[in-house]
Structure formats: C-alpha cells, structure tokens
VEXSEBA-452152 format. One record per residue (C-alpha): residue in one letter; x, y, z; chain. Coordinates in nm, 2 decimals. Layout:
BEGIN
<pt residu="a" X="X" Y="Y" Z="Z" chaine="A"/>
...
//
This chain:
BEGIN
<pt residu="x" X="7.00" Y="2.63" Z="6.21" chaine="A"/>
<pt residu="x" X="6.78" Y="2.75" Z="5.88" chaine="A"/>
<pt residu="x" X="6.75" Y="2.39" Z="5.80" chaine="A"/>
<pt residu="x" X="6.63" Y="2.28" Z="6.14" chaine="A"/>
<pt residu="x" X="6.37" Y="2.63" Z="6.19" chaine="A"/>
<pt residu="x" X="6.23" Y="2.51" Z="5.80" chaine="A"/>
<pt residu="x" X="6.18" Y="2.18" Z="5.96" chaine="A"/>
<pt residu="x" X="5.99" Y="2.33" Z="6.26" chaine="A"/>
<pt residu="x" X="5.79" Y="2.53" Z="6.06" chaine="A"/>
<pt residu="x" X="5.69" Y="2.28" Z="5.82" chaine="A"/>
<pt residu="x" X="5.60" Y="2.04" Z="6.12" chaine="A"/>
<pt residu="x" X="5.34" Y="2.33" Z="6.23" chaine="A"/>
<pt residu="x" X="5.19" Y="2.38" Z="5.93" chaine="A"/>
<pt residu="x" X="5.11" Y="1.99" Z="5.86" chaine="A"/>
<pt residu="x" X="5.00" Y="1.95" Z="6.24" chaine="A"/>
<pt residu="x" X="4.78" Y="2.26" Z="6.18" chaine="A"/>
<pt residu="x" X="4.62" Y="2.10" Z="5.84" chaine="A"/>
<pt residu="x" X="4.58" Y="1.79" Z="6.03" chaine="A"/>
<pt residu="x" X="4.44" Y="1.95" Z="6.30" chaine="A"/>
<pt residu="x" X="4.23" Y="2.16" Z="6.05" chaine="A"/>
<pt residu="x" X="4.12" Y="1.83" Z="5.86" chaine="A"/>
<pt residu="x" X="3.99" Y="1.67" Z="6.13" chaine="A"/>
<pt residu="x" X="3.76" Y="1.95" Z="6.27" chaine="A"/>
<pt residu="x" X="3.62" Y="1.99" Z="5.96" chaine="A"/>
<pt residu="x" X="3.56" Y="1.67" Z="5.89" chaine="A"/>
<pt residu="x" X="3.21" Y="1.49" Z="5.93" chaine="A"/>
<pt residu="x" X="3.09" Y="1.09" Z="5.96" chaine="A"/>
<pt residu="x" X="2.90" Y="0.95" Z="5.70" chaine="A"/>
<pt residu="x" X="2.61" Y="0.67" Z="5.70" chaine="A"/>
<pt residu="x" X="2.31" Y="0.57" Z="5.46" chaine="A"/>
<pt residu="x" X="1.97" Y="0.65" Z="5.60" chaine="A"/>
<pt residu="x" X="1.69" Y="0.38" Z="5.56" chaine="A"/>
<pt residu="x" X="1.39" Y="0.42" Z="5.41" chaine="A"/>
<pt residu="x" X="1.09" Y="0.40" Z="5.66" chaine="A"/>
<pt residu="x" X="0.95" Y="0.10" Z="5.63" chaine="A"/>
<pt residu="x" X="0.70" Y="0.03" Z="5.95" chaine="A"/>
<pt residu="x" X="0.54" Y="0.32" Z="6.17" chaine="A"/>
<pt residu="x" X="0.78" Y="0.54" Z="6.37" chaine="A"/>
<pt residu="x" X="0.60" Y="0.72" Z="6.67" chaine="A"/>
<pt residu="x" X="0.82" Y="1.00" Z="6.80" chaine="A"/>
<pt residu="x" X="0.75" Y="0.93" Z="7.17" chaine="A"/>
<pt residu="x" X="1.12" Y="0.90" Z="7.31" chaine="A"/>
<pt residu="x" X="1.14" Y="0.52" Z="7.33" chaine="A"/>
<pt residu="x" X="1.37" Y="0.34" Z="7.01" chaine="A"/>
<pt residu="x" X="1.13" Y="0.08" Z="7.01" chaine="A"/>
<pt residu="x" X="1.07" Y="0.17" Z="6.62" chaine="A"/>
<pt residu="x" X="1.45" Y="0.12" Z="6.60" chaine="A"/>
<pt residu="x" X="1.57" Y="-0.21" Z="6.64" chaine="A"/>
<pt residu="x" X="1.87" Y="-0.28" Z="6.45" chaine="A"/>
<pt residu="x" X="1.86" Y="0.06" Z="6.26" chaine="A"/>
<pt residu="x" X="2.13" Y="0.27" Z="6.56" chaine="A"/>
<pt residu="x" X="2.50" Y="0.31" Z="6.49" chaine="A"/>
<pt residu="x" X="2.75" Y="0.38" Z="6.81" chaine="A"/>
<pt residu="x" X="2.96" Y="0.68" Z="6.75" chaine="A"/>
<pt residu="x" X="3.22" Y="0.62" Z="7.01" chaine="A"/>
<pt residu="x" X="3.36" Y="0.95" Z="7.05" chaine="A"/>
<pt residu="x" X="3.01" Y="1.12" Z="7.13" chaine="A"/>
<pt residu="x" X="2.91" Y="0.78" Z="7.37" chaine="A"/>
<pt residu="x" X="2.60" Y="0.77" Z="7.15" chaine="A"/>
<pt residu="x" X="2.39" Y="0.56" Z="6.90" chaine="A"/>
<pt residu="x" X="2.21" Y="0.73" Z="6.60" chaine="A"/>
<pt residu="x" X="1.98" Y="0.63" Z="6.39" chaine="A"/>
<pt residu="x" X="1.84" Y="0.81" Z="6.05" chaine="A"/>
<pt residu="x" X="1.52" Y="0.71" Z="5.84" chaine="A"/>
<pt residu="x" X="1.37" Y="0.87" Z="5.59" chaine="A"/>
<pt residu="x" X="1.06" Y="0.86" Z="5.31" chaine="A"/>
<pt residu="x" X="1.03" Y="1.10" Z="5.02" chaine="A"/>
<pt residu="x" X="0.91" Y="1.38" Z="5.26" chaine="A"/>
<pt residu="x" X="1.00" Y="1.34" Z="5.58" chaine="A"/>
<pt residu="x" X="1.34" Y="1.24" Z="5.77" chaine="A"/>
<pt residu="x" X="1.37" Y="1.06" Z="6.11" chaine="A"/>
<pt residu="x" X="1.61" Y="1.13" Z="6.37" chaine="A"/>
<pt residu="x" X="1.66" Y="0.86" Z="6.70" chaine="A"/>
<pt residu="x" X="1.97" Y="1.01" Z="6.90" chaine="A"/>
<pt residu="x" X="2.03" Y="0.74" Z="7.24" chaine="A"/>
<pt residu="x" X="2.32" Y="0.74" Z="7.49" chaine="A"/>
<pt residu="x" X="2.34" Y="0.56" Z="7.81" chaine="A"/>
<pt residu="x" X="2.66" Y="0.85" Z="7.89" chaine="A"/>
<pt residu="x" X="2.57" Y="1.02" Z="8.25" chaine="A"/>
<pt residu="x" X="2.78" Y="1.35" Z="8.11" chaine="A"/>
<pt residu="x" X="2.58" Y="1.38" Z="7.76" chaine="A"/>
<pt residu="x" X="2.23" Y="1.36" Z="7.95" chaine="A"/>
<pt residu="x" X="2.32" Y="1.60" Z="8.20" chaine="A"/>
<pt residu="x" X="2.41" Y="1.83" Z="7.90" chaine="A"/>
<pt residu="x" X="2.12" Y="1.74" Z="7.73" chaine="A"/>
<pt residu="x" X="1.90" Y="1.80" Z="7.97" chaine="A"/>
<pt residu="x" X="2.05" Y="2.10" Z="8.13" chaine="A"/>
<pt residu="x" X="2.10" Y="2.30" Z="7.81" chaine="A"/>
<pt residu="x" X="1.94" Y="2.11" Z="7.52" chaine="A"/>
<pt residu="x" X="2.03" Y="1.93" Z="7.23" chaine="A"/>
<pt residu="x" X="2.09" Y="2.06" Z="6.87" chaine="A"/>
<pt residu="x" X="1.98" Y="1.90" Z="6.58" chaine="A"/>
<pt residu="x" X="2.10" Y="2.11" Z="6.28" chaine="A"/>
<pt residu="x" X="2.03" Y="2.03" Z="5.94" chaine="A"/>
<pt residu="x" X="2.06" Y="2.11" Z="5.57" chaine="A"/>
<pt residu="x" X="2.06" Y="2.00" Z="5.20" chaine="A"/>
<pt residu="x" X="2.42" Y="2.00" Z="5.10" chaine="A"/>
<pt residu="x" X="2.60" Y="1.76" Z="5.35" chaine="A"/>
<pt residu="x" X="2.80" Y="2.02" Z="5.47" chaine="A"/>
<pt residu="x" X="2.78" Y="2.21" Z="5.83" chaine="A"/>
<pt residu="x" X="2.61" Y="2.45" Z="5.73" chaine="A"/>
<pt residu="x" X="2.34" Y="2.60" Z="6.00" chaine="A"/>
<pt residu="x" X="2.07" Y="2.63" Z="5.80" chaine="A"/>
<pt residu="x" X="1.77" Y="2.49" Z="6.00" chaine="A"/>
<pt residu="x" X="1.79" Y="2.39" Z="6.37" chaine="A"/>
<pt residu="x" X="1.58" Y="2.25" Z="6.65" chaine="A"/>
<pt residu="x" X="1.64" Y="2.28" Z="6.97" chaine="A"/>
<pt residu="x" X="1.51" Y="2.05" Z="7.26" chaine="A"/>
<pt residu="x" X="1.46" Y="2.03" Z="7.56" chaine="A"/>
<pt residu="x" X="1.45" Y="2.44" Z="7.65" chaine="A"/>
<pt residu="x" X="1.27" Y="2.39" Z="7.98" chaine="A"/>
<pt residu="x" X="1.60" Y="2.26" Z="8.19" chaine="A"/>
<pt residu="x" X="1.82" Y="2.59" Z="8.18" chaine="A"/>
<pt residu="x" X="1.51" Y="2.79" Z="8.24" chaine="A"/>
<pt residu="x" X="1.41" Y="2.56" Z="8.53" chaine="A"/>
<pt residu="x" X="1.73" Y="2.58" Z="8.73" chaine="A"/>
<pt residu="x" X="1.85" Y="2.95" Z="8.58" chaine="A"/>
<pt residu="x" X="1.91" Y="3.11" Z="8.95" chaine="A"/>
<pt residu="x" X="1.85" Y="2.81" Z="9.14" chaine="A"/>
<pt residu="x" X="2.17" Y="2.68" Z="9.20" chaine="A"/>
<pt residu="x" X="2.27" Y="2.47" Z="9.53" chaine="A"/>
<pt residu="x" X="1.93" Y="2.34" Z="9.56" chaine="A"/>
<pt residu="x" X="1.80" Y="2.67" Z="9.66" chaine="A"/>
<pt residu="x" X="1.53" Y="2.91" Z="9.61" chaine="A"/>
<pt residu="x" X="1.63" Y="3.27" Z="9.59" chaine="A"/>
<pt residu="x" X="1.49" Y="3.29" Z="9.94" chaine="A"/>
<pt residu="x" X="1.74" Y="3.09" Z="10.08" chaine="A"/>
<pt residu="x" X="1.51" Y="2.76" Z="10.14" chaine="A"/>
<pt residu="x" X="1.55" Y="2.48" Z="9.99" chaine="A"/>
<pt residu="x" X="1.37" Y="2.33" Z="9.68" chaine="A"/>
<pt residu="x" X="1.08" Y="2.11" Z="9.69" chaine="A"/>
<pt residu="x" X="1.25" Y="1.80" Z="9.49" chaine="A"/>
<pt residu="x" X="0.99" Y="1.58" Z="9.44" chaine="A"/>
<pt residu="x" X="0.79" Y="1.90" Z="9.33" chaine="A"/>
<pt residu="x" X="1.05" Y="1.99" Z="9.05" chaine="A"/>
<pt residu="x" X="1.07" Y="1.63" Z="8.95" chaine="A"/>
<pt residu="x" X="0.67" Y="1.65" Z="8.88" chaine="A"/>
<pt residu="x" X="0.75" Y="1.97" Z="8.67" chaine="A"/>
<pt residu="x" X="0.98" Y="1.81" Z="8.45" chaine="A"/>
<pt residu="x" X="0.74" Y="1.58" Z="8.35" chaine="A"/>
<pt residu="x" X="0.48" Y="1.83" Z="8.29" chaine="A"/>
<pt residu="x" X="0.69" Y="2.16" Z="8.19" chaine="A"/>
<pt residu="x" X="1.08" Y="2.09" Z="8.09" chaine="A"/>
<pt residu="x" X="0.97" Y="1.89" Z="7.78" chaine="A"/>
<pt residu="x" X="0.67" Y="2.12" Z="7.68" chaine="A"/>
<pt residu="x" X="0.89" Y="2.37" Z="7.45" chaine="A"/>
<pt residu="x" X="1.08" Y="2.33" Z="7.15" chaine="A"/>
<pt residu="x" X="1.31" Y="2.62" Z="6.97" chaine="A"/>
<pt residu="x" X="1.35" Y="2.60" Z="6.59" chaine="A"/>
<pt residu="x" X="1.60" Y="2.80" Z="6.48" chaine="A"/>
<pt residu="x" X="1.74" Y="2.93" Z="6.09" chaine="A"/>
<pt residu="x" X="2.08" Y="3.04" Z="6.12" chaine="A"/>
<pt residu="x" X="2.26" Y="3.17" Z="6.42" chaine="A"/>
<pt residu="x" X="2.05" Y="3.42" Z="6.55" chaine="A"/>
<pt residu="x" X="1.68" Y="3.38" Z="6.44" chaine="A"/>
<pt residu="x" X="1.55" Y="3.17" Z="6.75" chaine="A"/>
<pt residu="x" X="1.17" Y="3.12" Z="6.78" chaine="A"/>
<pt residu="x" X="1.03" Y="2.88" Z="7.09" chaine="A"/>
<pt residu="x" X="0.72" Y="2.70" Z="7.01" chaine="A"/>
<pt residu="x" X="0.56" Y="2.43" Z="7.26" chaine="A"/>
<pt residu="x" X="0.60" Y="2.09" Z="7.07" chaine="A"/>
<pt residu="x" X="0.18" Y="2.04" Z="7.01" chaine="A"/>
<pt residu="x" X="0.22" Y="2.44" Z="6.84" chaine="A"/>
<pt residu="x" X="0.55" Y="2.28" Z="6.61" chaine="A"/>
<pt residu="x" X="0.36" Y="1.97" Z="6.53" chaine="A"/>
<pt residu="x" X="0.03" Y="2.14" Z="6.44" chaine="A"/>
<pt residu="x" X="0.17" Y="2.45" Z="6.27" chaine="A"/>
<pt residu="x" X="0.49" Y="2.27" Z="6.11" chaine="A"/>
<pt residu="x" X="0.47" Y="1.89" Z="6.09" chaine="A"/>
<pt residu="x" X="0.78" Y="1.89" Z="6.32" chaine="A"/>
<pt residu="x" X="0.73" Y="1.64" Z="6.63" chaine="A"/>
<pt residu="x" X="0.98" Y="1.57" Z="6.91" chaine="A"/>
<pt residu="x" X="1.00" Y="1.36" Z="7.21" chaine="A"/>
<pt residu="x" X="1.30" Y="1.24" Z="7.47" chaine="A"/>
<pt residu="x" X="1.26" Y="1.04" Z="7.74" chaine="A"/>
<pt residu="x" X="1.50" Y="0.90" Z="8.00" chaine="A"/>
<pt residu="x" X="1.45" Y="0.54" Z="8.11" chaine="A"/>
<pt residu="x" X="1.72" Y="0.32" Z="8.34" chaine="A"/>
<pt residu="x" X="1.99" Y="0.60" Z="8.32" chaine="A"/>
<pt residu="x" X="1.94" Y="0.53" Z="7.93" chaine="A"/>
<pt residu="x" X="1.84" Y="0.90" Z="7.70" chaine="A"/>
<pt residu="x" X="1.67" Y="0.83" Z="7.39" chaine="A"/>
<pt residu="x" X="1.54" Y="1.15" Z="7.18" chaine="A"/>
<pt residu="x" X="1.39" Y="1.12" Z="6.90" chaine="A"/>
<pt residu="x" X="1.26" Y="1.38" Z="6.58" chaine="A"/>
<pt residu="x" X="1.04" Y="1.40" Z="6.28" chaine="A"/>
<pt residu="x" X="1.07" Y="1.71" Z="6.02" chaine="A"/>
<pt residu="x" X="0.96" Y="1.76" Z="5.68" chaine="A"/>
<pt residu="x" X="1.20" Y="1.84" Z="5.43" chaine="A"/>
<pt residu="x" X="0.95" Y="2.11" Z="5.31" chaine="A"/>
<pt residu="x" X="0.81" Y="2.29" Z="5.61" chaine="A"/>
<pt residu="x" X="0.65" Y="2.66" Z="5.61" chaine="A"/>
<pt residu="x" X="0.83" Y="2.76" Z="5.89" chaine="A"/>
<pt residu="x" X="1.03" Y="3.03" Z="5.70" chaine="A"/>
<pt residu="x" X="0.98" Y="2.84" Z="5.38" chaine="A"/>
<pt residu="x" X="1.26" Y="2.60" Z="5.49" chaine="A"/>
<pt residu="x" X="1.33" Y="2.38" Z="5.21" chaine="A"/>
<pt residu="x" X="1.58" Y="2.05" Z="5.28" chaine="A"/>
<pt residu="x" X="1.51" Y="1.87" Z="5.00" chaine="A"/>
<pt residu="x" X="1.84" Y="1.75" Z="4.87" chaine="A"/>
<pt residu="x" X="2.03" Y="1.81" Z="4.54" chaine="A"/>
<pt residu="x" X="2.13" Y="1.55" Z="4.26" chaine="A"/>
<pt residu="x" X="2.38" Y="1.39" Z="4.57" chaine="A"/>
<pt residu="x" X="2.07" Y="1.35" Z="4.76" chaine="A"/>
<pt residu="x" X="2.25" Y="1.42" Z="5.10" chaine="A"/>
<pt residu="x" X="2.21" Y="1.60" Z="5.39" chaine="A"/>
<pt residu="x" X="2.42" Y="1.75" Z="5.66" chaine="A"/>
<pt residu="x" X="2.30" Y="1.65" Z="6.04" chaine="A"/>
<pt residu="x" X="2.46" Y="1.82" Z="6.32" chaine="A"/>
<pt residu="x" X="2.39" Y="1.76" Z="6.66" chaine="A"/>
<pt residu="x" X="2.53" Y="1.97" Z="6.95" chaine="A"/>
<pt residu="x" X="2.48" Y="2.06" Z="7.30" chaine="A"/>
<pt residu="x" X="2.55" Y="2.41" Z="7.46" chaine="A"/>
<pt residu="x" X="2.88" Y="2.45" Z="7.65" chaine="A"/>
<pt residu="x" X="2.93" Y="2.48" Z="8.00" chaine="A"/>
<pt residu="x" X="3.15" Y="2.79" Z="8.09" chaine="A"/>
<pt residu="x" X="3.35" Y="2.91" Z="8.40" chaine="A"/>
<pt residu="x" X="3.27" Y="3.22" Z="8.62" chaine="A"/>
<pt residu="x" X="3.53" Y="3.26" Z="8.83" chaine="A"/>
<pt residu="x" X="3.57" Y="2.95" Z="9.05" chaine="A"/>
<pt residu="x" X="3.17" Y="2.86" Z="8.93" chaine="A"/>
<pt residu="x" X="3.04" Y="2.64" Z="8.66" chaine="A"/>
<pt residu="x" X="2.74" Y="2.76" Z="8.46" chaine="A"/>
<pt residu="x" X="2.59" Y="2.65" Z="8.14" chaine="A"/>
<pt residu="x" X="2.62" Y="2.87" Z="7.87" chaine="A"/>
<pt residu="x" X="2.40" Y="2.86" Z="7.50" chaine="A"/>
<pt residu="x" X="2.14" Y="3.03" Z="7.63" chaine="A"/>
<pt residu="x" X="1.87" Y="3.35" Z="7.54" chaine="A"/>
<pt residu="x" X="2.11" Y="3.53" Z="7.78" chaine="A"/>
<pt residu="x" X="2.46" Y="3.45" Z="7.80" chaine="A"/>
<pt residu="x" X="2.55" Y="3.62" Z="8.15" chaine="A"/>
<pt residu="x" X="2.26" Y="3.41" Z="8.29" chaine="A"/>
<pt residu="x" X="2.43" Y="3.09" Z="8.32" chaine="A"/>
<pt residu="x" X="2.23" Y="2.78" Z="8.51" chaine="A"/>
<pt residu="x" X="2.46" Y="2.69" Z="8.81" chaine="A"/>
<pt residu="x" X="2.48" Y="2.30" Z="8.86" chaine="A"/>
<pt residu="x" X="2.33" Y="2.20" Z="9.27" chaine="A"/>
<pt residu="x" X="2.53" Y="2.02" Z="9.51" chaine="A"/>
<pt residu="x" X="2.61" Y="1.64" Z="9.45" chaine="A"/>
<pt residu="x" X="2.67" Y="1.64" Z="9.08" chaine="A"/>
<pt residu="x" X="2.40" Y="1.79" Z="8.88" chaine="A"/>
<pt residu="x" X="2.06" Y="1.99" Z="8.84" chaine="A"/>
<pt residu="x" X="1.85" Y="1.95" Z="9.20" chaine="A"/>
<pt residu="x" X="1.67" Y="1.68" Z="9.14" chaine="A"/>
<pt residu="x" X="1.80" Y="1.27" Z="9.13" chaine="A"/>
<pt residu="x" X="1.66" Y="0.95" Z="9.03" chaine="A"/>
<pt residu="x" X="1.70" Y="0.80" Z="8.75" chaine="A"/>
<pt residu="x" X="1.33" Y="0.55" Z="8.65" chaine="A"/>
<pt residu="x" X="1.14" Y="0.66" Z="8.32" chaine="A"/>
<pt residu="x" X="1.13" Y="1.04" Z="8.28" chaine="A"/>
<pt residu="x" X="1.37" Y="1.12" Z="8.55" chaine="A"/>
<pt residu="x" X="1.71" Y="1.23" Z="8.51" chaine="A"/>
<pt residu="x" X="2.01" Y="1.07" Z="8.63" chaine="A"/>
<pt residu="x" X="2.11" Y="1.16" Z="8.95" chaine="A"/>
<pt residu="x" X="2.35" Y="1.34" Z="9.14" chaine="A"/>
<pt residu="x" X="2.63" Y="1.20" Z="9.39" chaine="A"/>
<pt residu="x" X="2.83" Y="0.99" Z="9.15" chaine="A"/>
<pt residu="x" X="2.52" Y="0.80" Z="8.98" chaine="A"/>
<pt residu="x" X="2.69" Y="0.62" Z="8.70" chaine="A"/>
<pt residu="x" X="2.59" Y="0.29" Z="8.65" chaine="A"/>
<pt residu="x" X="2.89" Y="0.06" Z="8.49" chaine="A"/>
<pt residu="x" X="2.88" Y="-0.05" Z="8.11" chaine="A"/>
<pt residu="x" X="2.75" Y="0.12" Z="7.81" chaine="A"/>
<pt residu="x" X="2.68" Y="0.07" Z="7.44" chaine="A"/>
<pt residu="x" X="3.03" Y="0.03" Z="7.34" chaine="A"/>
<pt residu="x" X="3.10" Y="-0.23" Z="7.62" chaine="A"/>
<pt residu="x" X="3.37" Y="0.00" Z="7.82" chaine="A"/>
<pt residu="x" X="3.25" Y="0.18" Z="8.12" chaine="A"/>
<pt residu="x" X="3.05" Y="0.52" Z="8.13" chaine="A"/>
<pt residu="x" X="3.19" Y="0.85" Z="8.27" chaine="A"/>
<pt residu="x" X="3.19" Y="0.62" Z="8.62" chaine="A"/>
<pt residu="x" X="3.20" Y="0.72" Z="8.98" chaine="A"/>
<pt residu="x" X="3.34" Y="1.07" Z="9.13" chaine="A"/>
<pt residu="x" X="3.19" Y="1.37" Z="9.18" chaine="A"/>
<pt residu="x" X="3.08" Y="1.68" Z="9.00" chaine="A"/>
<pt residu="x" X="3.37" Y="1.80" Z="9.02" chaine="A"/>
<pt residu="x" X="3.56" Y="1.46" Z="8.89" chaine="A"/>
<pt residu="x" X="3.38" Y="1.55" Z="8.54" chaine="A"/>
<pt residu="x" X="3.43" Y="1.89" Z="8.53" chaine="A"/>
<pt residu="x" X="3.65" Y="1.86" Z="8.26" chaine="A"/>
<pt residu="x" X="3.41" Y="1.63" Z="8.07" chaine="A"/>
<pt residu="x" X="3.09" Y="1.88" Z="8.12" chaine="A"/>
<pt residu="x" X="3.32" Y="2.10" Z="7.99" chaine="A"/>
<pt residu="x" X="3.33" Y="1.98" Z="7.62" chaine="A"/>
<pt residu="x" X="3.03" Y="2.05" Z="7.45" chaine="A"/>
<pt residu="x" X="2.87" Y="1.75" Z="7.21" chaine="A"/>
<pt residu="x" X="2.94" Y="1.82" Z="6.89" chaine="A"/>
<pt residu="x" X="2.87" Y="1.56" Z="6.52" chaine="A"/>
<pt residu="x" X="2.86" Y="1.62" Z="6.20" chaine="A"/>
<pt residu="x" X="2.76" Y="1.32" Z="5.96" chaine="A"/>
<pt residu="x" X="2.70" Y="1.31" Z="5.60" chaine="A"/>
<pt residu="x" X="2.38" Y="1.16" Z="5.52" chaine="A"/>
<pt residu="x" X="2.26" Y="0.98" Z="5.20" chaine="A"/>
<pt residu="x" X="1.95" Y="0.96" Z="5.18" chaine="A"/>
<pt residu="x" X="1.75" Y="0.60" Z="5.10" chaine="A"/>
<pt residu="x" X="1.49" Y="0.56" Z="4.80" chaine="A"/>
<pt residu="x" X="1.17" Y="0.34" Z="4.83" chaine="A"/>
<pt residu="x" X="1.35" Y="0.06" Z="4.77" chaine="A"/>
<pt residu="x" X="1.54" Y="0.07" Z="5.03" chaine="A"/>
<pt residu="x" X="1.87" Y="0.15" Z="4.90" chaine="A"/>
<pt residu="x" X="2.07" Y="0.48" Z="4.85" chaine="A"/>
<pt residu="x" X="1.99" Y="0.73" Z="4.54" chaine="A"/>
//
C-alpha cells in the first residue's frame, strides 16, 4: 500500500510539472527584417509570405522588424477569436527579455465593451430596441478610434490612435473583411511614453504576448470581463453576439450561427450553432507567448 500511495504521488507531481512546463512555455520564430513599406491600415497586404498559423490560437502571425521599430500583423479567419477581439480587445504585450513579462502593452480595440456595456439583448436601457444599421456606422467611426497602452498591470492610459501615433510613434489598425480579422501594429523599441525602452539584450529577443480579456459568468449570464470596471460586464445580444451582424469590410461577423466553413489550417472554423453552442469556447480567453529573435539588416537573425 506505501509502494502504490509513492507511486500516486509521484504520478502527481510529474503531471503537475508537465502541466507547469507547458503553461509556461512560449513559441518561438525569427522576425524579418523590413524590407518594403508596411502601412498599418489592417489589411496583410504588406505580408505576403511573412504569417505563420499557430493552430491552437486559429491564427496567423507575422513579425518584422528594422533597428528601431518592430511590426506586428495578427490575422484569423476564427468567428470565436473576432468576437473576443472585438468585444473586449486584443493584447499585445511586449518586452526585452523573451520572457512573459508585462512590461509594455497595447490594447485595441477599447470601443466594443464600451459600446455594448448595458446594452445587452439588442436593447436600449429604455426598453426599445437598437438602431443596427446606426451602431454598425459607429463602429466605423468610434469603436476603432481609441487605443490603451498600458506598463504593467495596473497603469492603463487610453489615447485615440492619431494622439498614440503623433505623441508616441505607435500606430494601430484592424479591419475585418469576408469574416477574415487582420490587426496589425507598429511601436518603437524606444518610445517616451514612460521612457519605455524594448531594445533587446546581447540575445536580441523579445517576448510578444498576445491576449484577449475573458468572458465570465453571472449567474445564468455571460458577460465579458477585462475591463476599467470588472462588475460592469458587456452582455452578448440575442443570436450569437454583440447587436449588430454582417460580415463585408469593417463589419463584424454576425450573429445566428454565421461561420463560414474552412479556415487557415484547412479544418473547419468554430462552425454552425448558436451562442450558446460556443459558450465554452468564448469562454477561454486567447492567450500566446512566442519568443522572438530579432532579424539584422541583412536579413538574418543576430
């Protein structure tokens, strides 16, 4: 009986280092160095041939870089991941010691959970129902206007994206065309916002996290959590997502089981159902890690 409870208990602690290792652990891939002109304006045009597929995430990544500046093109065709997205942003954390640290982050979209904060069921808080084609024309104009950058945890600061590219050299843009996200960045590895300084060391690698905020349970409600004020979830509206459908350029893939077949790893997307048949999937937040080397001017790795 000894023998077999030492067994047991060694068992636990190698599935609990296992278990341990692979949380912790991060992807790598080599940036390339930029060699044409990149303009952050949401479309991966500027990409071809430079995206890897990261299967678990349903998403294809790209990073570029030059001796001051690093280039960021995150794309998924996955229904789930641009509901998250665009209900409660996308992460992109960084930092100079390929680690996952939280050293500098930006945040982007912020206008989605502030949109629909409240206005769940397709509802205003009068009781009538939203103008759709109303809050589809201010997504275009509003839900993309802001962007958070963020040192740590708990020092947030919102900024619209002209203010972060004029005051910090930091540009963002997402668009979604065909049911297809693509989001893309530009930040200086020296920028003044709070002296933040990415420049590698003698490695010359950086950490890149990306990761969405989570959707939590209130009772027998959904709401999505990450926000400026936790208790102030955004509620998803009837037929599968935020009030609005459609899915052309700038729109937003639409409720009522709006998940076209295929996807950039050839299997299908989260297909078919209801909000409630992906419950479990808006559940689990986004979350990579990947170890980045860094390219020199002659195109390889330092």
């Amino acid at each position: 009986m000894k023998k077999l409870n030492l067994l047991f208990n060694l068992l636990l602690v190698v599935s609990a280092m296992a278990l341990l290792s692979a949380c912790s652990s991060m992807e790598n891939t080599t940036s390339r160095w930029k060699t044409n002109e990149i303009k952050i304006d949401g479309n991966d045009n500027d990409w071809n041939g430079s995206l890897a597929y990261y299967e678990d995430q349903k998403a294809m990544i790209g990073v570029k870089n030059t001796d001051d500046f690093i280039y960021i093109c995150f794309k998924t065709d996955d229904a789930v991941n641009i509901r998250k997205i665009m209900g409660m942003g996308l992460t992109v954390w960084l930092n100079n010691d390929a680690s996952k640290s939280k050293v500098f982050g930006i945040h982007y979209p912020v206008g989605g959970r502030e949109m629909f904060a409240g206005n769940s069921r397709n509802q205003q808080p009068d009781g009538h129902q939203l103008d759709t084609t109303n809050i589809r024309n201010k997504f275009r104009s509003e839900m993309l206007a802001d962007i958070e950058l963020q040192t740590g945890d708990n020092d947030i600061q919102k900024f619209s994206v002209a203010e972060a590219k004029t005051n910090f050299n930091i540009s963002a843009a997402l668009k979604v065309d065909n049911n297809v996200l693509t989001y893309e960045l530009a930040i200086p590895f020296e920028t003044n916002y709070n002296n933040i300084n990415l420049k590698p060391g003698k490695e010359n690698s950086i950490g890149v996290g990306f990761e969405t905020g989570e959707l939590k349970e209130r009772g027998n409600r959904s709401y999505m959590g990450g926000g400026e004020n936790p208790g102030e979830g955004v509620e998803p509206g009837e037929g599968g997502g935020p009030p609005f459908g459609g899915g052309s350029e700038g729109g937003y893939p639409g409720g009522g089981g709006m998940y076209p077949r295929g996807g950039f790893g050839g299997g299908h997307r989260h297909g078919g159902g209801s909000w409630e048949g992906n419950r479990q999937a808006m559940m689990e937040p986004l979350s990579l890690w990947i170890d980045v080397r860094l390219a020199n001017q002659s195109g390889g790795s330092q």
